[in-house]
C-alpha positions as CSV (number, residue, x, y, z in Angstrom):
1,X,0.0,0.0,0.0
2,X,2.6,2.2,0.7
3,X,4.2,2.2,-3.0
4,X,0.6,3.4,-4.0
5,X,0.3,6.5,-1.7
6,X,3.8,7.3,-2.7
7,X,3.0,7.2,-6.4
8,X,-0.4,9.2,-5.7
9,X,1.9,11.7,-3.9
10,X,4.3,12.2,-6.4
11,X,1.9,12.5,-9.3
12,X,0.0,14.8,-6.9
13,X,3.3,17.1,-6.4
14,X,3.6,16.5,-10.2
15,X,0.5,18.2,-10.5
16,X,0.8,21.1,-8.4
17,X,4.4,21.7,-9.6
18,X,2.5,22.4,-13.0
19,X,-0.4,24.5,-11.4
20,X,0.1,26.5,-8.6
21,X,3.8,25.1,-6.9
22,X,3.4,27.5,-4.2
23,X,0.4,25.6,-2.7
24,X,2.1,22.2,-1.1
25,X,4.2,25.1,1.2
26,X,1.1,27.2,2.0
27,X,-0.6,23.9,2.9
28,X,2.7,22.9,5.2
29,X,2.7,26.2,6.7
30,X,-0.9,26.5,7.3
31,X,-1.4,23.0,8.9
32,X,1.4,21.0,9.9
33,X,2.2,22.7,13.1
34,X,-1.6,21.1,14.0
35,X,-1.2,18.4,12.3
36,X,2.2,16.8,10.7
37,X,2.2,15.3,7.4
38,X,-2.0,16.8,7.0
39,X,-0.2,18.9,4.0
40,X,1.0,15.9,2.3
41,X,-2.5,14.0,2.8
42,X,-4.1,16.8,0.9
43,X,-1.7,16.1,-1.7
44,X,-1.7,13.0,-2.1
45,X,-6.2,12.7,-1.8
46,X,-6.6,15.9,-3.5
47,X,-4.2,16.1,-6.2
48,X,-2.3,12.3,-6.8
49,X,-6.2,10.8,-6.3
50,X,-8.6,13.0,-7.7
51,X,-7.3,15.5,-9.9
52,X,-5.1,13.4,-11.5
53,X,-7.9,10.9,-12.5
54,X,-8.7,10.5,-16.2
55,X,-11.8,11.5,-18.0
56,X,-11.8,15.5,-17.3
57,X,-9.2,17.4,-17.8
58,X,-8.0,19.9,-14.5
59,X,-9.3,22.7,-16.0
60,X,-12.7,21.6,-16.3
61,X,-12.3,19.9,-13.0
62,X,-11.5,23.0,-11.5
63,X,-14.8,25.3,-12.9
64,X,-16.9,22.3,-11.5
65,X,-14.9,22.6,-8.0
66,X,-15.6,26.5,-8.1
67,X,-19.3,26.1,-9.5
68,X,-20.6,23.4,-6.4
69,X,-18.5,25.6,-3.9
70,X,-20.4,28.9,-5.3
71,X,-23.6,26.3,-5.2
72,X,-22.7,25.8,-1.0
73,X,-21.9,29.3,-0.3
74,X,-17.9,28.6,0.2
75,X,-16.9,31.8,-1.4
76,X,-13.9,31.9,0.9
77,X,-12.4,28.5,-0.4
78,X,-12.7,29.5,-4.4
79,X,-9.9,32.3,-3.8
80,X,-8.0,28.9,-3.5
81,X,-9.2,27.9,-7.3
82,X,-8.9,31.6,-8.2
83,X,-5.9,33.6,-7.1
84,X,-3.2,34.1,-9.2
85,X,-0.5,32.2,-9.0
């Protein structure tokens, strides 16, 4: 199991080197202090699992993300789909 989270998390950081490679160390700063290794979690779910899936491409993937967070109210977490990188 453990050669499949680290293959998740390296096609997560993959990912986010491409996109927005200032967001693993926001997420280290913002959480790991709490919670060590949270940032690398979100990664490797959010990014190696999901994102990275087949069938949609991220950019898509990332209007639907804003649209159902709009849909919920969560204005606060688009800024993290939305902010220049």
């Amino acid at each position: 199991m453990s050669t499949n989270v680290s293959n998740s998390l390296k096609k997560g950081r993959n990912m986010l080197g491409e996109i927005a490679p200032q967001t693993e160390q926001i997420l280290k700063d913002r959480y790991d202090s709490y919670l060590p290794g949270f940032s690398e979690s979100i990664v490797d779910i959010t990014y190696g699992q999901i994102y990275s899936r087949e069938g949609i491409n991220i950019k898509t993937r990332f209007l639907l993300t804003i649209g159902a967070l709009t849909a919920q109210g969560a204005y606060s977490f688009c800024l993290l789909y939305t902010s220049p990188s």
